[in-house]
N, C-alpha and C positions, 0 to 999 in steps of 0.2 A: 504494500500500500504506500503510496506518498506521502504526504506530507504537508504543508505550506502555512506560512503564519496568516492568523485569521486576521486580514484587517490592518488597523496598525496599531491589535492589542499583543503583539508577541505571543499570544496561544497559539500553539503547532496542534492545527487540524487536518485527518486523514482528507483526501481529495473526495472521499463520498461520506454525506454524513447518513442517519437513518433518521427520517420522518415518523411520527407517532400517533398521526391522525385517527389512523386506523386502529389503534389501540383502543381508543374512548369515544370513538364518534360514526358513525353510520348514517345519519341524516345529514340531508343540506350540505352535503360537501359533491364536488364538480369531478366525481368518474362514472366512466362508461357503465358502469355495470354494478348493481348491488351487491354488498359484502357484509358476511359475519363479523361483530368484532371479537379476535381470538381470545381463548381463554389462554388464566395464566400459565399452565406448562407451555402453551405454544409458543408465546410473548414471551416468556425465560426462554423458550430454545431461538428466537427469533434475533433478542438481546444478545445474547451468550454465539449462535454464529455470527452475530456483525462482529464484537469483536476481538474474535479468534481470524477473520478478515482482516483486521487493524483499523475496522471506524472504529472512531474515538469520538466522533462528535453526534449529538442525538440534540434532536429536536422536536420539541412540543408549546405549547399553549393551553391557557386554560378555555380559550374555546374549539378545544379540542375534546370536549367531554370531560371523561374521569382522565384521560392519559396521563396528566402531573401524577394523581394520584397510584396510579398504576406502577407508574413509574420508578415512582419512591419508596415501592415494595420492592418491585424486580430489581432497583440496584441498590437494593440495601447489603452493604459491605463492598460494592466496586466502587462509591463516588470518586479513589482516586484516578480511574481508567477512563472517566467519561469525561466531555464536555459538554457542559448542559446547556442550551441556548432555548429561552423560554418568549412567551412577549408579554407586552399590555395591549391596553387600548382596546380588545373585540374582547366580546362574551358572547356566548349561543345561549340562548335563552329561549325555551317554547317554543323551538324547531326556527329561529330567526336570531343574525348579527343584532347585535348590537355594542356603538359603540363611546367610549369615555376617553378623554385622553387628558384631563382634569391631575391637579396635583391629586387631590385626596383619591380617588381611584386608581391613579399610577401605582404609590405607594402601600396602598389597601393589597393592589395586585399581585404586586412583587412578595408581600409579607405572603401573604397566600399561597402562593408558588412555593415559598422558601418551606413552608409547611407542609405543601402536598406533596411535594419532591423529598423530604426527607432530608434536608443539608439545609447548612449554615452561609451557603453563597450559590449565586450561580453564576455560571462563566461568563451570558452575555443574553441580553435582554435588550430581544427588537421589538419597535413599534407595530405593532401590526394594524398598518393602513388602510383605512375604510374608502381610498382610492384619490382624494383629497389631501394628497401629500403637499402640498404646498402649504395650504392653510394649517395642516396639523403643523406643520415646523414653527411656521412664521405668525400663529395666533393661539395654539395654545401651549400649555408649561409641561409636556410631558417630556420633552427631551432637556430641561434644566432638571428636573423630578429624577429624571435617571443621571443627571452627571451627580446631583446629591448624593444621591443612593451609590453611587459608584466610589467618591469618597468617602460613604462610608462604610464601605467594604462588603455591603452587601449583594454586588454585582459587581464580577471583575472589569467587565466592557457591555456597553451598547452600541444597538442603531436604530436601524429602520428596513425593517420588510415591505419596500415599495411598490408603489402601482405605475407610477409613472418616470418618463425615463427624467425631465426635468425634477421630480423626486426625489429619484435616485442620486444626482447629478448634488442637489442641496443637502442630501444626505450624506453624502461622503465627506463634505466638505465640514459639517460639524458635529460629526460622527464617529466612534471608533471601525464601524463597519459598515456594509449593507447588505441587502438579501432582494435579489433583484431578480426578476422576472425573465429567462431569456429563455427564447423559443426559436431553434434554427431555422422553424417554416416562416417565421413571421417574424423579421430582422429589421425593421423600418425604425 
C-alpha cells in the first residue's frame, strides 16, 4: 500500500481509505442498488481485511446512521492503527439531510463523535457541505469552531468535504485538507 501525507497535516495516509456509510445507513444514500447493513462479524472481518491491506484511514459521519457508533466497538483496542476522519455540519434525520454549521452544533458534534467513536481525538474533521460551500466558509463559524477544537486537541486536523470546485479551491486555502469530489467521466 502507499502512502502520502494527508493534506498539510503530516498524517501519513494509505492511498485508499475505507468509507462506513454502509455500516449505519441504508436509506437516502445515492447507489444503484439496495443493500443490507452488515452485521458485526462481517464489519470486524471487513475492518480487520482493510487493514491487513495497509488502509489506515476510515471514514464516517454521524449522518451516516449508527457507523460512529459501530465503529467505536469494532476498533476498540486498534485506535492506534487507524485514522479516523469524521464530519459536522449534516445529520439524517427521518429518512432527510439536515443541516447546522453553527458554533454550538459544531462543537455539540464533535463531542458526540468523540463519544460514539470510542477515543479521546480524532484525526481530522470535514465539513460536510450541504452544496453551498461558499456561504458555509465565508458566513458561518464552523471552520473557526474546528481550528478551536483543533487547539484544543480535540481534532488533530480539519477541512471541508466539498460540493463545488470554487469550494474546494476556498477550502484549501484555509484548511488543513479537503475531500473533493472527482469523477473521471465528468472532468469540467
Amino acid at each position: 500500500m502507499r502512502y502520502r501525507a494527508l493534506g498539510s497535516t503530516g498524517i501519513q495516509v494509505s492511498a485508499l481509505g475505507l468509507g462506513t456509510v454502509k455500516l449505519g445507513r441504508n436509506q437516502g444514500v445515492k447507489y444503484p442498488q439496495q443493500f443490507a447493513i452488515p452485521d458485526d462479524a462481517t464489519a470486524g472481518l471487513l475492518i480487520n481485511t482493510a487493514l491487513q491491506l495497509g488502509i489506515n484511514l476510515i471514514d464516517t459521519a454521524p449522518a451516516y446512521g449508527n457507523s460512529e457508533e459501530r465503529l467505536g466497538h469494532l476498533l476498540k483496542g486498534q485506535r492506534k492503527h487507524w485514522v479516523i476522519c469524521s464530519k459536522v455540519g449534516e445529520e439524517f434525520i427521518d429518512g432527510k439531510s439536515a443541516f447546522d454549521f453553527s458554533e454550538k452544533h459544531t462543537r455539540f458534534s464533535v463531542e458526540r463523535s468523540l463519544v460514539r467513536l470510542n477515543t479521546d481525538y480524532i484525526d481530522l474533521v470535514l465539513v460536510h457541505s450541504d452544496g453551498n460551500d461558499r456561504d458555509i466558509i465565508e458566513k458561518t463559524p464552523v471552520l473557526a469552531t474546528l481550528a478551536e477544537l483543533k487547539k484544543q486537541g480535540k481534532i488533530r486536523s480539519y477541512g471541508m468535504s466539498t460540493k463545488t470546485v470554487e469550494g474546494g479551491i476556498m477550502a484549501a486555502r484555509l484548511t488543513d485538507t479537503v475531500m473533493a469530489t472527482y469523477n473521471p467521466e465528468h472532468r469540467e
